[in-house]
DRENNUZA-871009 format. One record per residue (C-alpha): x, y, z; residue number from 0; residue in one letter. Coordinates in steps of 0.25 Angstrom, whole numbers, plus 5000, padded with zeros to 4 digits. Layout:
<pts>
x|y|z|n|res
X|Y|Z|NUM|A
...
</pts>
This chain:
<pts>
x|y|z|n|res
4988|5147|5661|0|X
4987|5156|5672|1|X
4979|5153|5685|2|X
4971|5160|5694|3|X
4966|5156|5707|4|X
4952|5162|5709|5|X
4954|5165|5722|6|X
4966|5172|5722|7|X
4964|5179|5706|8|X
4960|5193|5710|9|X
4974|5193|5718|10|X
4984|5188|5706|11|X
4976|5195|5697|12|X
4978|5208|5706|13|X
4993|5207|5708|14|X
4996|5206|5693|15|X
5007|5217|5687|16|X
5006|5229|5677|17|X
5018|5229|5670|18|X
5023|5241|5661|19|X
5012|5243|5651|20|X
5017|5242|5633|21|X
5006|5242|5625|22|X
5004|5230|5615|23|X
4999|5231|5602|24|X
4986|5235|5599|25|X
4983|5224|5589|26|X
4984|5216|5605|27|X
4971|5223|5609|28|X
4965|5222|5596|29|X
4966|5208|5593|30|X
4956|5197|5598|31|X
4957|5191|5611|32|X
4965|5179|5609|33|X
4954|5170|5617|34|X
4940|5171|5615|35|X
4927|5163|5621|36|X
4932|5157|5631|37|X
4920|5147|5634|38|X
4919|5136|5646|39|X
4910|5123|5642|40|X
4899|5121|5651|41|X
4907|5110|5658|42|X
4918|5118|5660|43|X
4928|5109|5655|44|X
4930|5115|5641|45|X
4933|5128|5637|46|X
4934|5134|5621|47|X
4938|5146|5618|48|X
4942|5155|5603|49|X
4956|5158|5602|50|X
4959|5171|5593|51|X
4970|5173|5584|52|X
4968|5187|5575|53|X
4956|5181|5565|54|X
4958|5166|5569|55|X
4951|5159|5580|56|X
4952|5146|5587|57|X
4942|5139|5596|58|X
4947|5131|5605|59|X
4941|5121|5615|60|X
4949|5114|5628|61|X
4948|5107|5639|62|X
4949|5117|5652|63|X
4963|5114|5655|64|X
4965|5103|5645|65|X
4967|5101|5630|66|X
4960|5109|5619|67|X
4951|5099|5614|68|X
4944|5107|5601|69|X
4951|5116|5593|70|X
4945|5124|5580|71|X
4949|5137|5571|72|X
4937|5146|5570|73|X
4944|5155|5559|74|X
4942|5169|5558|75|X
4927|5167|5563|76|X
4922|5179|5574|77|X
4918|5167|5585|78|X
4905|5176|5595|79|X
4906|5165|5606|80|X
4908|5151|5608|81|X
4899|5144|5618|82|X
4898|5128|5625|83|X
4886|5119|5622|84|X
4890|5108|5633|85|X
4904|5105|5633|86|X
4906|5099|5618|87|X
4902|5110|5610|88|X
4905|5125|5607|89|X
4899|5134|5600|90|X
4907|5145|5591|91|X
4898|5156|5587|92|X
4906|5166|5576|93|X
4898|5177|5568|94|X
4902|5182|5553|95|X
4897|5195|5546|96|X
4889|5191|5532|97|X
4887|5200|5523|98|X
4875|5200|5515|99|X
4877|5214|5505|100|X
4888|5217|5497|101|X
4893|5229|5489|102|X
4894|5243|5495|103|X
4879|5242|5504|104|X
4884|5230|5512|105|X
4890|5240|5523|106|X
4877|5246|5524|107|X
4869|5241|5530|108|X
4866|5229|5542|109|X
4859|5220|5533|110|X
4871|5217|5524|111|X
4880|5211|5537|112|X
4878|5201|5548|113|X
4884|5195|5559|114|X
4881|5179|5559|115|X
4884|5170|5568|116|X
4889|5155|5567|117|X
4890|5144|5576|118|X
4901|5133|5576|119|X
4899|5121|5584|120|X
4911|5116|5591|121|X
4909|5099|5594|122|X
4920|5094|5604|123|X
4915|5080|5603|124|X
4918|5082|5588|125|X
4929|5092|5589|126|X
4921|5097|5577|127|X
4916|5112|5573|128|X
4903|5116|5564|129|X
4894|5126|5561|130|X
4880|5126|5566|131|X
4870|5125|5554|132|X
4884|5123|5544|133|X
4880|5121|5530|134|X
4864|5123|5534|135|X
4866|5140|5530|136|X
4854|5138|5519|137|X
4846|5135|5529|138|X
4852|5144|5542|139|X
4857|5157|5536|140|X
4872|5156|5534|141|X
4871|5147|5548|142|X
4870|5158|5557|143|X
4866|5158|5572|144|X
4860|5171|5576|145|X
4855|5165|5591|146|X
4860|5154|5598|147|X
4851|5148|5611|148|X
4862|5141|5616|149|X
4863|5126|5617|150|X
4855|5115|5624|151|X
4857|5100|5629|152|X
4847|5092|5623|153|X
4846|5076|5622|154|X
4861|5075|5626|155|X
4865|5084|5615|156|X
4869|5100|5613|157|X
4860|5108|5603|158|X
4862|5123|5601|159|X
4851|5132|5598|160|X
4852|5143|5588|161|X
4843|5153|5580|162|X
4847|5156|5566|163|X
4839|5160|5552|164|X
4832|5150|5545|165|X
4834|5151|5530|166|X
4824|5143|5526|167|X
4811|5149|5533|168|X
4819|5164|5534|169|X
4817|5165|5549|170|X
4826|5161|5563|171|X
4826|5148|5568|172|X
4831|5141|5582|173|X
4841|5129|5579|174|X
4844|5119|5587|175|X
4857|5114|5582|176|X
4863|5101|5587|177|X
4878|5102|5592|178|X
4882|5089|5588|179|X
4876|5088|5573|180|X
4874|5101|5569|181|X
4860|5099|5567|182|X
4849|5108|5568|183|X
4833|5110|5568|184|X
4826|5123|5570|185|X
4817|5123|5585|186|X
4809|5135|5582|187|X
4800|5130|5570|188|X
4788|5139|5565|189|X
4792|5149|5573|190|X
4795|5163|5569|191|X
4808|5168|5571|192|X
4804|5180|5578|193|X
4807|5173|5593|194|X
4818|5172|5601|195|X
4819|5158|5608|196|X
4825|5152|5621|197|X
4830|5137|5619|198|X
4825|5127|5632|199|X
4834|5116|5636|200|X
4826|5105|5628|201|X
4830|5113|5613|202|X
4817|5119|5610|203|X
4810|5132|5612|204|X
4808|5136|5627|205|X
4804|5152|5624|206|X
4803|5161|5613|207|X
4804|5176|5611|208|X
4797|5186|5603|209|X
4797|5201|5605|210|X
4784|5208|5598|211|X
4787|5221|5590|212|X
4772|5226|5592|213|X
4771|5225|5608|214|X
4786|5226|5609|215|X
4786|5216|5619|216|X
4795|5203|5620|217|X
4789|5188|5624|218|X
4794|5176|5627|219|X
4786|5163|5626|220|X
4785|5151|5629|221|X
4791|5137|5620|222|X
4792|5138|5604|223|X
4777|5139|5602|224|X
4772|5144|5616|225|X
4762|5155|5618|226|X
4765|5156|5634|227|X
4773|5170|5635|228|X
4784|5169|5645|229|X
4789|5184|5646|230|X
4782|5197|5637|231|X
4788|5209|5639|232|X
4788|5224|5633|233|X
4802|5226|5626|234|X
4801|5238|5617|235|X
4817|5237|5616|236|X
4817|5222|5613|237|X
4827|5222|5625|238|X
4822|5209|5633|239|X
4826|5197|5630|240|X
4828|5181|5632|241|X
4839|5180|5639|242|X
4840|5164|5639|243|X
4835|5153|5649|244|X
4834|5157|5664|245|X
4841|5151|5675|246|X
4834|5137|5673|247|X
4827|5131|5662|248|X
4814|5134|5657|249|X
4815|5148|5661|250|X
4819|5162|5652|251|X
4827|5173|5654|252|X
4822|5185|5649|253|X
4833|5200|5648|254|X
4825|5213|5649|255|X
4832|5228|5647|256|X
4819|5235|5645|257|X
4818|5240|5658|258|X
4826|5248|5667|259|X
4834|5235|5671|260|X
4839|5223|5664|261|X
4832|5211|5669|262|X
4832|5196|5667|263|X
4821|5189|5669|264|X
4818|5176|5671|265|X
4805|5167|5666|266|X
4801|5152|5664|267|X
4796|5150|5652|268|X
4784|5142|5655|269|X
4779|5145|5666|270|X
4770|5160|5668|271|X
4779|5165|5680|272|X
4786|5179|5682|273|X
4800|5180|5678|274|X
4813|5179|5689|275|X
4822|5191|5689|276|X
4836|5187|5688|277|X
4849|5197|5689|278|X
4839|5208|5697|279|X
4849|5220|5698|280|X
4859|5215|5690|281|X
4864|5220|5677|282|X
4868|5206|5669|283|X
4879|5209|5659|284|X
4877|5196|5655|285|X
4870|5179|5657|286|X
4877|5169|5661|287|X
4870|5155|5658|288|X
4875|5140|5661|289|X
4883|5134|5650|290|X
4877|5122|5649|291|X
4862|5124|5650|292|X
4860|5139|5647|293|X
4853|5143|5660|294|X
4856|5155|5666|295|X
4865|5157|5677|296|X
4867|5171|5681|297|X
4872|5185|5675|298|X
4885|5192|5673|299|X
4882|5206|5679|300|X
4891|5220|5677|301|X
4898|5215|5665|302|X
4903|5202|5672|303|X
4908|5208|5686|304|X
4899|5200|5693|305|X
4886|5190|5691|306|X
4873|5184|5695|307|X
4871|5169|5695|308|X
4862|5160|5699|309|X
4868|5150|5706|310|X
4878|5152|5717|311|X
4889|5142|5714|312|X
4891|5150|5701|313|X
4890|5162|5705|314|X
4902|5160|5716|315|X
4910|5156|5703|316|X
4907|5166|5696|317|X
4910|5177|5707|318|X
4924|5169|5709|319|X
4928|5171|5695|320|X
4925|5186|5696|321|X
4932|5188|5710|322|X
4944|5180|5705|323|X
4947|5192|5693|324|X
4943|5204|5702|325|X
4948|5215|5695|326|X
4945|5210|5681|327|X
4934|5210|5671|328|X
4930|5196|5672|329|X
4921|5190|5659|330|X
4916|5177|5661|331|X
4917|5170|5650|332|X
4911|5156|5650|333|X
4910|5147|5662|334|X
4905|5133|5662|335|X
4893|5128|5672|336|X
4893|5134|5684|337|X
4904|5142|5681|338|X
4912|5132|5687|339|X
4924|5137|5676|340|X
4923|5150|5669|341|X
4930|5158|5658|342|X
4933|5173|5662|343|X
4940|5183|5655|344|X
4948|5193|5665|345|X
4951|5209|5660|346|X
4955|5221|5666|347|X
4965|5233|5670|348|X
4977|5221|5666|349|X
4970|5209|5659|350|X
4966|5209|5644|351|X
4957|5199|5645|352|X
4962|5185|5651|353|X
4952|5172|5650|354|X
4951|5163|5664|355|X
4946|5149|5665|356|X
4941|5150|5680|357|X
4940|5135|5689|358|X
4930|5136|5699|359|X
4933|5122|5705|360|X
4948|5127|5706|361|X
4946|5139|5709|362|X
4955|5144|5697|363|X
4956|5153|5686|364|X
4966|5150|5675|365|X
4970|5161|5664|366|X
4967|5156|5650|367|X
4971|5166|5641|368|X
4973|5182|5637|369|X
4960|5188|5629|370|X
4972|5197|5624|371|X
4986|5191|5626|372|X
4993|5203|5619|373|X
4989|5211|5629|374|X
4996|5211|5643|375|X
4990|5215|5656|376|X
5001|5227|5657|377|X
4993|5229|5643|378|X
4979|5231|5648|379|X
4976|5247|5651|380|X
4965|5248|5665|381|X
4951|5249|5664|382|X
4941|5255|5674|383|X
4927|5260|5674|384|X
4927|5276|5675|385|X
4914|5283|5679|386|X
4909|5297|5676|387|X
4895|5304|5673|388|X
4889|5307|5660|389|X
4886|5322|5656|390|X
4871|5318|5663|391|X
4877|5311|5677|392|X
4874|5298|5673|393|X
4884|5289|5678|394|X
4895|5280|5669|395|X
4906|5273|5667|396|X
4917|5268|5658|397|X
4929|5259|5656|398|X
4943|5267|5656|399|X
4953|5260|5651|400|X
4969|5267|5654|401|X
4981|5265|5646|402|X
4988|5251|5654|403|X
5000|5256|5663|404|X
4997|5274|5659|405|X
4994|5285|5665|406|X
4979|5288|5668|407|X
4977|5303|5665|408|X
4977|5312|5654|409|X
4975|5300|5644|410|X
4969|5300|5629|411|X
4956|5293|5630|412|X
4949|5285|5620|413|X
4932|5285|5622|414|X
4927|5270|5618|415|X
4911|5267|5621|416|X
4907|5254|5619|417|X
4896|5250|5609|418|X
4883|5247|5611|419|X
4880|5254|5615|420|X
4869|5250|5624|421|X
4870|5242|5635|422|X
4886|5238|5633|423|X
4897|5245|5641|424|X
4911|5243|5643|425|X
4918|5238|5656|426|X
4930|5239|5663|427|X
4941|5227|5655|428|X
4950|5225|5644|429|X
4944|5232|5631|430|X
4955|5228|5620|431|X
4951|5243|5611|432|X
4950|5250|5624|433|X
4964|5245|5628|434|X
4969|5245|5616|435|X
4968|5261|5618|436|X
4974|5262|5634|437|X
4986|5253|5628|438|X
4989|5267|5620|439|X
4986|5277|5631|440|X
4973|5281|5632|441|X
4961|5280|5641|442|X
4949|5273|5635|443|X
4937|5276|5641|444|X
4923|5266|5639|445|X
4910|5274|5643|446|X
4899|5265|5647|447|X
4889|5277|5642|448|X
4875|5278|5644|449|X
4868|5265|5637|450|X
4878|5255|5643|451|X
4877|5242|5650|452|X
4880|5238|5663|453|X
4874|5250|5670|454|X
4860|5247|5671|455|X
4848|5249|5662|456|X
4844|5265|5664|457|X
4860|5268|5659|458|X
4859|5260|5647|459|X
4847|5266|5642|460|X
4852|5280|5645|461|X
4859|5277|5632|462|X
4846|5276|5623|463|X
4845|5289|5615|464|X
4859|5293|5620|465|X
4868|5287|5606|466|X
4873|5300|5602|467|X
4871|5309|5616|468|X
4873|5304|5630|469|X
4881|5291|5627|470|X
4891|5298|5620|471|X
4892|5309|5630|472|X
4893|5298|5642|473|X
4908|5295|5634|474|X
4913|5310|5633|475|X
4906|5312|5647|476|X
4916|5300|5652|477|X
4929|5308|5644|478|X
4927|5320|5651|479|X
4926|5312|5665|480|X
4938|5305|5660|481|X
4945|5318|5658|482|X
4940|5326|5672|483|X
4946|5312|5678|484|X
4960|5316|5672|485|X
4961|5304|5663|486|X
4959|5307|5650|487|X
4962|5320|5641|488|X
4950|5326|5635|489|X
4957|5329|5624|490|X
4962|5316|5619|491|X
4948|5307|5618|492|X
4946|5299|5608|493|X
4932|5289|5607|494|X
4933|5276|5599|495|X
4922|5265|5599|496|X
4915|5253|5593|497|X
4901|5252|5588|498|X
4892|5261|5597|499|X
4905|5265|5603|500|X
4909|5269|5586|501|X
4896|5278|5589|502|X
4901|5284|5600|503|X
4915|5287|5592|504|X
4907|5293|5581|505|X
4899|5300|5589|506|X
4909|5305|5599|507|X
4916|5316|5587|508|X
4904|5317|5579|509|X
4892|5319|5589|510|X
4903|5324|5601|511|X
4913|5333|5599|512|X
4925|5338|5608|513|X
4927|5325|5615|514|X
4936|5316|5606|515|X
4949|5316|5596|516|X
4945|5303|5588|517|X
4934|5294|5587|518|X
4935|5280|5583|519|X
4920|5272|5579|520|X
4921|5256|5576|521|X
4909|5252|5571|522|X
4902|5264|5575|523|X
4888|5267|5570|524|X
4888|5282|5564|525|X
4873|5284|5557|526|X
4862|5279|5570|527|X
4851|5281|5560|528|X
4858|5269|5550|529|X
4857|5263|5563|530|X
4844|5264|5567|531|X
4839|5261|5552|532|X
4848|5247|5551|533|X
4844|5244|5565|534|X
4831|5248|5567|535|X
4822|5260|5571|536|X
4807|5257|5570|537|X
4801|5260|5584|538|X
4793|5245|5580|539|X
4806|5236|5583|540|X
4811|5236|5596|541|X
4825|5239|5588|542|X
4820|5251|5584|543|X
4815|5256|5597|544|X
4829|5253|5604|545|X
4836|5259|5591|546|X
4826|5271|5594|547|X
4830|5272|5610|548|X
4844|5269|5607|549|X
4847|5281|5598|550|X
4835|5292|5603|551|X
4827|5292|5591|552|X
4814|5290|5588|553|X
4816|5284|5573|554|X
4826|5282|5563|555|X
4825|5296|5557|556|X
4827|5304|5571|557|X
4836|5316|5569|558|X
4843|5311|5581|559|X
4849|5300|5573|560|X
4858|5312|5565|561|X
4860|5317|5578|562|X
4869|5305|5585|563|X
4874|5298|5570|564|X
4888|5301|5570|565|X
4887|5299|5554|566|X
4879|5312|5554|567|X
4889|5321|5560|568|X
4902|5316|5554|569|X
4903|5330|5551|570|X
4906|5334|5565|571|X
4916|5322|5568|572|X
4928|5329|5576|573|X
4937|5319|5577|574|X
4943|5309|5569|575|X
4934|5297|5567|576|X
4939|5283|5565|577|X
4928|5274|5560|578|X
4931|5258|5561|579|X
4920|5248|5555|580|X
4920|5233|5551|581|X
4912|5232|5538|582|X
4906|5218|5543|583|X
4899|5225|5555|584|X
4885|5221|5558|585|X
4881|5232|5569|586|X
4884|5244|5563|587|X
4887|5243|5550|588|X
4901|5248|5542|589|X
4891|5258|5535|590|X
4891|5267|5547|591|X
4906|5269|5549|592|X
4907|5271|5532|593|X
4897|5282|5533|594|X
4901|5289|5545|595|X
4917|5288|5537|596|X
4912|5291|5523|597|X
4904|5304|5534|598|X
4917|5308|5541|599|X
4925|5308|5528|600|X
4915|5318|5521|601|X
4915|5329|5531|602|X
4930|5327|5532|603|X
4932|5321|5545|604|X
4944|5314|5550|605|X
4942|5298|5550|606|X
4943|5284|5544|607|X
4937|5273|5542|608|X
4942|5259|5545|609|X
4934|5246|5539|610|X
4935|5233|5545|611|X
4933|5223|5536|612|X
4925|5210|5539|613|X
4924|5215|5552|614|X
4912|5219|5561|615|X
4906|5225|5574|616|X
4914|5218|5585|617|X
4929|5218|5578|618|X
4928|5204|5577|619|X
4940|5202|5570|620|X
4955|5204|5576|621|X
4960|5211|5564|622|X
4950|5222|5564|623|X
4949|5222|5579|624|X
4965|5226|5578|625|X
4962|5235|5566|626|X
4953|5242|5575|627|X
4959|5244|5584|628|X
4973|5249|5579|629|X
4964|5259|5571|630|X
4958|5265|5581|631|X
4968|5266|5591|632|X
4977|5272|5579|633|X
4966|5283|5578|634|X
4965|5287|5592|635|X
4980|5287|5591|636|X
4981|5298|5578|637|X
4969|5308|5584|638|X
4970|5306|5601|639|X
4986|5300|5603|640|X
4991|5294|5616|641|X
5001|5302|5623|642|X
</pts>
C-alpha cells in the first residue's frame, strides 16, 4: 500500500515520470472500475467497499488496516450505492429492469419497463445478509424501494425508513423497517400518498410535502397531521424541494432553482420564524451530511474543488485533503464523523482514478487501490478546460482531452456533449469513453453548452427552447475555436454521445450540416414529440410546463417539435450514423433508436443499428460497456481515421 504524507503529497505527487506512451487495449477503458463504493462507517474504523470482476461483484467489509471481517457475493446485481447505518450494518441498494409487456409493443413505450430498486441489509453482528421486505412482495410490490429517508437511532436500535407501494390499499407508504429483524410497520397511516415526508430523530413524521397542481405552489407542514404551514411557495416548475434536515434538529432544509439563483434555505419546523440563508453566493454541487445523525454539515461547491462547512474543525480537514492532491480532481467519497478519515478518489492529466484512505490524526494518506488498474499513468491522455464564445458572445468552456505523450496540433477530433442536458456539465478528469479516443489519436472536446451546470442560474436556463438551435451551435462554435487555435483539423470531426448527448449526435448530421464526418448516438432520443407525449405536455402539470420551456413549444402538436426531431429529417442525414441502444432502457426507450434506424434505412443512408441486450440507460454492465465502446471507436476509426 502506498503512502502519502499530506503535508508533502502535492510535492511527490508533482515529481512523478511520464514514460513512453503504448496504448492498452480498449476493452481496459471499457471495463468496470475494479473498486467501487468505497464507504467509511460513521466511526471510521470500518470500511466496505464492491469489488468488480466483468459481471460479478463482491462486497467486502474490513477493519481499516486489519482483517476483512464480512465477506458476500452479490452476483451479476447493478449495486447503485451502498451506505453505513451505525457501524454494524450496511446497506446495498441494486436496481433491476422488470418488464411488464411482451411481444413486439414492449419496446414502445415507457410503461412496459421499470427500473426498481432493492435493498440488502448487511448484519455484521450476524455476518448475515437479506432483503428488506423478502418474501412480503404480495404486499410490497415486487419489494421495491423507491425513497429511502435514511436511517435513525431509536431505543438503542438502527431502523431504516423507506417509501415503497402498498399493494394492499394501491397507494405509497413510509416503512419503518427494523435492521435487526427485518420487520416492518407503516408511519404514515390514513394519509394519502400524495406527500413527500421528512423523518425526525424520534421515527415518526416531523414535516410533510405537498405541491398543488391548481395554485402551482409547493408547502411544507407541520408533523403527519399538522395544519401549521412551515414554508409555501410559488413553483410553477416543481423545482423546489426538501432537501433533508438542517444543520441541527428540528429544523428543515429547503432547495429553490426557481429564481435567478439557487438557494438553500433553512427553517424550523415548529416554530413561525424566517428562514436562514445558508451557501449565499455559492453554487453547491452537492450536501454533505453527518454519517451518524444526518444533520447537515456543509456543501461541496464547483464540482468538489472546494466546500463550505459549518464547523471549523471540519473544514480545516477537508481543505487539508484537497491541498494534499493539488493538481488533481479530488472526489470525496465518504468520510466518517468529523471527517476525521476520509475516502477520496484522485484523477487527472496521469491518474485513472486511484482511491485514498486519508488519516487525519496522522496526517497521512494511504493509496488503496486503482479505479482502473489496466490503465497506466503513461496511459492517461491531458485534460484541461478550453474557453471560447458562442456565435452570440456568450462565454464557455469545455473539457480537451489530448492523445497522452502526441503532438497537440493538426489532430482528428471527436465532439462528445454530455447528457442532460440541463444542469449537468463535464469537468476536467479521467472520462474512461473520452480517453478511450485520445489513446488512438484524436482530440476529444466536451462543450459545457448553454443549459449546463456549474455556471450559475441565468446560463442554465439559456438552454430552455434551445434543444435543436443554440446548444448545438455552442458545440460546432467550440470546433471552429478549436481549429483557429490550430488544434484540431476541420475536416476530420466527428460528434458521438449518450442520451442528450445521442441527441446532439443525431442532430449534429441531420439538423447541421458541414461540420462532421460521422456521428455516433447511444441512447439518443430521435422523435421530441414521442417524448413530450410519454413524458408529459399539458401546461396543468408542472412536467408539462418544464417539457414546454425545455423544447420551446407551446403544446405537443407545435410544428416546432418537427423542426428539432432528428427522426423527421433522416432524409437529410450527411453522414454515416451509428445508433447504440440497450433494449431494457427506462429514459428513452429502444423505440427511438429503432425508428430513427428503420428512417435512415429507407431514405438509403449509411448506418447501423447496434442492440444491447438486457442493458439500459447507464451501461451498467461490463460486457455492453466494452461492446460500446469498441463499436464506436471502430466507427470513427472507418469514416474520420487517425493518422
Amino acid at each position: 500500500m502506498r503512502g502519502i504524507w499530506i503535508l508533502a503529497a502535492a510535492a511527490v505527487l508533482l515529481c512523478l515520470g511520464r514514460p513512453a506512451f503504448a496504448a492498452p487495449p480498449l476493452a481496459a477503458y471499457g471495463k468496470l472500475p475494479a473498486l467501487d463504493m468505497v464507504r467509511l462507517s460513521p466511526s471510521g474504523d470500518k470500511i466496505a467497499f464492491v469489488a468488480v470482476d466483468g459481471e460479478s461483484r463482491r462486497l467486502f467489509v474490513r477493519k481499516v488496516g486489519g482483517d476483512a471481517i464480512f465477506v458476500s457475493p452479490v452476483g451479476a446485481n447493478k449495486i447503485r450505492d451502498l451506505s453505513w447505518v451505525g457501524d454494524d450494518y450496511v446497506l446495498i441498494k441494486a436496481s433491476a429492469t422488470a418488464k411488464f409487456g411482451n411481444g413486439a409493443l414492449d419496446k414502445w413505450t415507457y410503461s412496459t419497463r421499470a427500473e426498481l430498486m432493492v435493498v440488502l441489509i448487511v448484519n455484521l453482528k450476524t455476518h448475515s445478509l437479506q432483503k428488506m421486505f423478502d418474501h412480503n412482495e404480495l404486499d410490497v410490490f415486487l419489494g421495491a424501494v423507491d425513497f429511502d429517508y435514511g436511517p435513525r437511532l431509536i431505543g438503542g436500535r438502527w431502523y431504516e425508513f423507506v417509501h415503497a407501494f402498498d399493494t394492499q390499499k394501491w397507494h405509497g407508504n413510509v416503512y419503518k423497517v427494523d435492521l435487526e429483524t427485518g420487520k416492518y410497520a407503516i408511519i404514515n397511516t390514513n394519509l394519502g400518498d400524495d406527500y413527500g415526508y421528512l423523518i425526525g430523530a424520534n421515527g415518526e413524521i416531523a414535516a410533510r410535502t405537498q405541491y398543488s397542481d391548481l395554485s402551482k405552489s409547493w408547502s411544507v407542514f407541520t408533523g403527519a397531521h399538522g395544519s401549521q404551514t412551515v414554508v409555501k411557495r410559488p413553483s410553477p416548475l416543481f423545482t423546489v424541494d426538501l432537501a433533508g434536515q438542517g444543520r441541527t434538529a428540528g429544523t428543515i432544509l429547503v432547495s429553490d432553482s426557481d429564481d435567478q439563483k439557487d438557494s438553500y434555505d433553512e427553517y424550523p419546523i415548529q416554530a413561525d420564524a424566517p428562514p436562514t440563508p445558508l451557501f449565499a453566493g455559492h453554487r453547491v454541487a452537492a450536501l454533505i451530511t453527518d454519517p451518524a445523525t444526518n444533520l447537515l454539515l456543509g456543501g461541496l461547491l464547483d464540482g468538489g474543488k472546494s466546500a463550505v462547512l459549518f464547523d471549523p474543525t471540519i473544514q480545516r480537514h477537508f481543505d487539508a485533503a484537497q491541498k494534499a492532491f493539488g493538481g488533481y480532481h479530488i472526489t470525496l467519497e465518504s468520510f466518517s464523523t468529523s471527517l476525521n478519515r476520509m475516502v477520496v478518489k484522485t484523477d487527472g492529466s496521469d491518474d485513472s482514478g486511484t482511491y485514498w484512505l486519508i488519516d487525519m490524526t496522522t496526517g497521512k494518506a494511504d493509496e488503496l487501490t486503482a479505479a482502473y488498474p489496466a490503465i497506466g499513468q503513461k496511459d492517461v491522455g491531458p485534460t484541461r478546460m478550453f474557453a471560447y464564445e458562442a456565435g452570440d458572445g456568450l462565454a464557455m468552456e469545455g473539457v480537451l482531452t489530448l492523445p497522452p505523450g502526441g503532438k497537440a496540433t493538426g489532430l482528428p477530433l471527436v465532439v462528445m456533449p454530455h447528457g442532460g442536458p440541463i444542469g449537468l456539465h463535464d469537468r476536467v478528469g479521467f472520462d474512461w469513453w473520452a480517453q478511450a479516443f485520445a489513446s488512438r489519436g484524436y482530440a476529444v472536446f466536451q462543450p459545457n453548452y448553454r443549459g449546463s451546470g456549474g455556471y450559475g442560474v441565468p446560463f442554465r436556463d439559456a438552454g430552455m427552447g434551445e434543444w435543436g438551435h443554440k446548444m448545438l451551435t455552442d458545440m460546432s462554435d467550440g470546433v471552429a475555436a478549436l481549429v483557429k487555435a490550430g488544434i484540431v483539423d476541420k475536416t476530420r470531426v466527428c460528434i458521438v454521445g449518450g442520451s442528450y448527448g445521442g441527441y446532439a449526435a443525431l442532430a449534429g448530421v441531420t439538423l447541421q450540416h458541414g461540420i462532421y464526418r460521422c456521428a455516433v448516438s447511444l441512447s439518443g432520443p430521435s422523435d421530441i414529440g414521442a417524448v413530450m407525449a410519454e413524458r408529459g405536455d399539458s401546461d396543468y402539470s408542472p412536467g408539462g410546463r418544464y417539457n414546454q420551456k425545455m423544447f420551446g413549444v407551446k403544446f405537443g402538436g407545435d410544428q416546432e417539435i418537427g423542426r428539432i426531431s432528428p427522426l423527421r429529417h433522416a432524409g437529410e442525414a450527411e453522414a454515416p450514423i451509428l445508433l447504440i441502444h440497450g433494449k431494457d432502457d427506462t429514459v428513452v426507450p429502444y423505440v427511438h433508436s429503432l425508428s430513427m434506424s428503420r428512417a435512415l434505412e429507407g431514405a438509403g443512408k449509411t448506418m447501423q443499428l447496434l442492440t444491447l441486450d438486457g442493458e439500459d440507460h447507464w451501461l451498467s454492465r461490463e460486457t455492453t460497456r466494452v461492446q460500446t465502446l469498441e463499436a464506436s471507436v471502430a466507427w470513427v476509426q472507418k469514416y474520420n481515421p487517425a493518422p
